[in-house]
N, C-alpha and C positions, 0 to 999 in steps of 0.2 A: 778769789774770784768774786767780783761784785754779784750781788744778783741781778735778775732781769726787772727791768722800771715798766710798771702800768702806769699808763694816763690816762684818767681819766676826763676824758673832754666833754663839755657840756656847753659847749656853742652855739648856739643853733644855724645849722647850715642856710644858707640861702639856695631861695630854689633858681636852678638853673634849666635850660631847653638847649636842645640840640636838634639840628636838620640833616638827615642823608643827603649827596646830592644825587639825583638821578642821573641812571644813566644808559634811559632808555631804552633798557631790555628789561620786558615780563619775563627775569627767570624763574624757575621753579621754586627758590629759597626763599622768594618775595612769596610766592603762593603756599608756602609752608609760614612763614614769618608770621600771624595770625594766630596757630598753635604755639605758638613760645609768647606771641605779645598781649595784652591785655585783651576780652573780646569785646570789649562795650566800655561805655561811660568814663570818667575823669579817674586820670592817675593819681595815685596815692601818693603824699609825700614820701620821700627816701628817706629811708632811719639810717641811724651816723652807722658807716662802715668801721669795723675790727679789723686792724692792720696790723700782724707782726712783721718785723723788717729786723733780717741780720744783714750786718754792716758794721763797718769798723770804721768809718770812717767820720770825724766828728763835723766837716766841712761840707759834707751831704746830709747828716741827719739833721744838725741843727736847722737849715732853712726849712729842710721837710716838715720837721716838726712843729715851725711855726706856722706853717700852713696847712697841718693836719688841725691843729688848735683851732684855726681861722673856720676851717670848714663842720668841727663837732666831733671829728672820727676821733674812737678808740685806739692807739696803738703802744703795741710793746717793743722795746728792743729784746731780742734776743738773744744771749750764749752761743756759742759754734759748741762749745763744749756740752753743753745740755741740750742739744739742739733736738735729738732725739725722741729725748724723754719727755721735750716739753711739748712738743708739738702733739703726742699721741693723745694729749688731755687735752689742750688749748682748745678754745673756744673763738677764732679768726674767721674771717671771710676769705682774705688773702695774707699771701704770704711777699713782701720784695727783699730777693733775697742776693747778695753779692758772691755769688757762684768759685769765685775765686778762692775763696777764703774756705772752705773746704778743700781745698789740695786734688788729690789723686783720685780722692772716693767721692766727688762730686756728681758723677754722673748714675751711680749706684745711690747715691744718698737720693737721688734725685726722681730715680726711677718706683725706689722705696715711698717716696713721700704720696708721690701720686699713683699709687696703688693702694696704699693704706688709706689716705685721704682725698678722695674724691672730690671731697664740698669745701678743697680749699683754692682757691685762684693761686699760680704762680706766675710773678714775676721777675725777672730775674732782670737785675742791674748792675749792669758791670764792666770793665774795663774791655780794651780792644778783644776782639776776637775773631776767627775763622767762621765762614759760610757752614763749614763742616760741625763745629761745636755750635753754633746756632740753632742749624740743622739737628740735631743729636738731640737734643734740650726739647725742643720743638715735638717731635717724633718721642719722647721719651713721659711727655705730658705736661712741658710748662704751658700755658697761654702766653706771654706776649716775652720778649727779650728791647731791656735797651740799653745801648751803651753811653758807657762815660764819659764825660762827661755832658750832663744832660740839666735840661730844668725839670725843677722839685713840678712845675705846676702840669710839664708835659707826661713827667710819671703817675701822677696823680690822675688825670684824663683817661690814661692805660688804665689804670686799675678802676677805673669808675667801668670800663668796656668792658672789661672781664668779668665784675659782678656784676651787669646790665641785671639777671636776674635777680639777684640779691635787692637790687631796685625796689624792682617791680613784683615782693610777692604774691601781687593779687594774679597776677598776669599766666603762672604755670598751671596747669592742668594737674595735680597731685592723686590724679584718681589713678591707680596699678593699670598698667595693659596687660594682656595676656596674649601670648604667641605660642602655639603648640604648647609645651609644656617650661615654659621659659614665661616667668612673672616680673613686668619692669616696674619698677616702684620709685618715681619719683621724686618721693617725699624722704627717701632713705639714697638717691642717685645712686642704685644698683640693681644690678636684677638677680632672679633666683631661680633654683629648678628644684622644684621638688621641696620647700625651703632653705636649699643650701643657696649662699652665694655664688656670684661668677666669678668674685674679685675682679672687677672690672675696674681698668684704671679709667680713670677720669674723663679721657679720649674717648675711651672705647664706649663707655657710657652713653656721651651725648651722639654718639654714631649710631647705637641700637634704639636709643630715644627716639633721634629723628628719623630714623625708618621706618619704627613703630608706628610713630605720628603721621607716615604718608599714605598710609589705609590699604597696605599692597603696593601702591605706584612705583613705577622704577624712579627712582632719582641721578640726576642723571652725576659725574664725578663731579666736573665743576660747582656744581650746586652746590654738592655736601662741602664742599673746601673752601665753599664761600660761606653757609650755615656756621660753618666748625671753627673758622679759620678768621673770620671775620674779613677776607679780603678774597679778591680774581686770584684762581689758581694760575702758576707759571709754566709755561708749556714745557711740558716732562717732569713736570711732581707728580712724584707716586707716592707719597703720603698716604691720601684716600685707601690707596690698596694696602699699604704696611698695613693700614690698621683697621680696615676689613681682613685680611690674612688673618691678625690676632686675636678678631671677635669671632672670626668663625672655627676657629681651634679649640676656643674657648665653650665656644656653643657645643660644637659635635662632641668634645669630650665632655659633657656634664648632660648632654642631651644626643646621646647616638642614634635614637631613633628615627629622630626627626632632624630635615634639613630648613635652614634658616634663612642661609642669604643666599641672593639667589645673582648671578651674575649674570649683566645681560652685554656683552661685547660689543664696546665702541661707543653706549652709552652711560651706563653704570649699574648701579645696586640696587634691587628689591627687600623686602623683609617680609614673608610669609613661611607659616606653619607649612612642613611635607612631608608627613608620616610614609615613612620607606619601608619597602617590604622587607624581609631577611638576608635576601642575598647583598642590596644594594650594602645594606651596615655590616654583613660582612665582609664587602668590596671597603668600603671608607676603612675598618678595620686594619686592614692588608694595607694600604695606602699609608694611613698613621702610623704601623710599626717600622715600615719602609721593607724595602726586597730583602730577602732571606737567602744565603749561600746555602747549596747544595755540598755535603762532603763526599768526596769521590768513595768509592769504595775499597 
């Protein structure tokens, strides 16, 4: 087995600008937008992005590669076979990875990576596939899916949108929040209680982040899945809720005392501290172990 190739690039990128187009609605993610984007004065240059990419394919990496060169960025090829071991030390922004080429344990490899690695971008490039394995991927904690085949410079673009912060370090707020007894910490994208971790995947993360960030306000679902998601929700994604379901599971069991998110029906999510009396936790209790059979006598 070959080992994995480092390049190191020394290009200097050119700078580039980008425009949203409007689309004439003040939603709420535009009014949160301000705490994620820089708050004042002239944007910093982008320092070259760290990109490992597994791939097998030598008809896709080579053009890649010459336009990673083009642009300064760092990347490795990686091992399927080390894929593991290497990732848990590697030091990447993002990952583009050919989802294929893990077989059967794809979607477990997958779920693994972005629970253990939060601060790493996935994307994933790969050949035909099902709305349902897109989906899965998606919900599982990649950031963006494209399929094959595609141009090297339209993959690139994605993965510039998925580190949009990686960008702009000046732009994040790195100060800890606090919510009842649950500490979000920015600067490590995870939060804690008590200082244990929540293990919060990746998702779940930028979902308790941006609730944090809305000072109490309900946000409504479209917003967050426009925030998260980077695009208009599709009428009947329940996305948003899988994974408020997951943070809030997450919270009550590491934090029983207190309730976190708060559901407001038909328009969406709050995030506020709500120290509960005794009975309420041990009502939530009884709920999390689920109903209890009675044995006859």
């Amino acid at each position: 087995m070959q080992p994995s190739t480092y390049i190191d690039l020394r290009v200097q990128r050119a700078g580039n600008t980008a425009t949203e187009p409007g689309n004439g609605r003040a939603s709420r993610a535009q009014r949160i937008a301000p705490l994620q984007e820089s708050h004042g004065g002239s944007k910093a240059e982008p320092s070259a992005l760290r990109v490992a990419i597994l791939d097998r394919d030598s008809g896709f990496l080579v053009p890649l590669a010459n336009r990673l060169e083009r642009l300064g960025w760092r990347h490795q090829i990686l091992s399927a076979k080390a894929l593991t071991k290497t990732l848990a030390s590697i030091e990447v922004d993002a990952l583009i990875v050919d989802i294929a080429i893990l077989g059967a344990r794809r979607w477990k490899w997958l779920a693994r990576l972005c629970e253990q690695r939060p601060d790493v971008r996935v994307v994933i490039c790969t050949g035909s596939s099902t709305v349902a394995e897109r989906v899965c991927a998606l919900r599982l904690g990649a950031d963006d899916w494209l399929t094959k085949p595609c141009h090297p410079e339209e993959l690139i673009a994605r993965v510039e949108a998925v580190t949009s912060h990686r960008l702009r370090p000046e732009s994040r707020d790195l100060e800890p929040v606090t919510v009842g007894d649950v500490e979000i910490r920015p600067d490590q994208y995870q939060a804690f209680v008590r200082g244990r971790s929540l293990r919060l995947t990746r998702r779940e993360y930028q979902l308790i982040e941006l609730l944090s960030r809305a000072g109490g306000e309900v946000l409504a679902r479209e917003d967050i899945y426009e925030c998260l998601w980077g695009c208009e929700m599709m009428r009947n994604d329940r996305s948003v809720d899988v994974f408020v379901h997951k943070l809030r599971r997450k919270l009550e069991r590491a934090s029983p005392s207190w309730r976190y998110v708060h559901t407001h029906f038909g328009i969406g999510y709050r995030l506020a501290g709500e120290l509960l009396d005794s009975a309420e936790v041990h009502d939530l209790r009884l709920i999390e172990e689920g109903p209890t059979e009675s044995l006859a006598a």
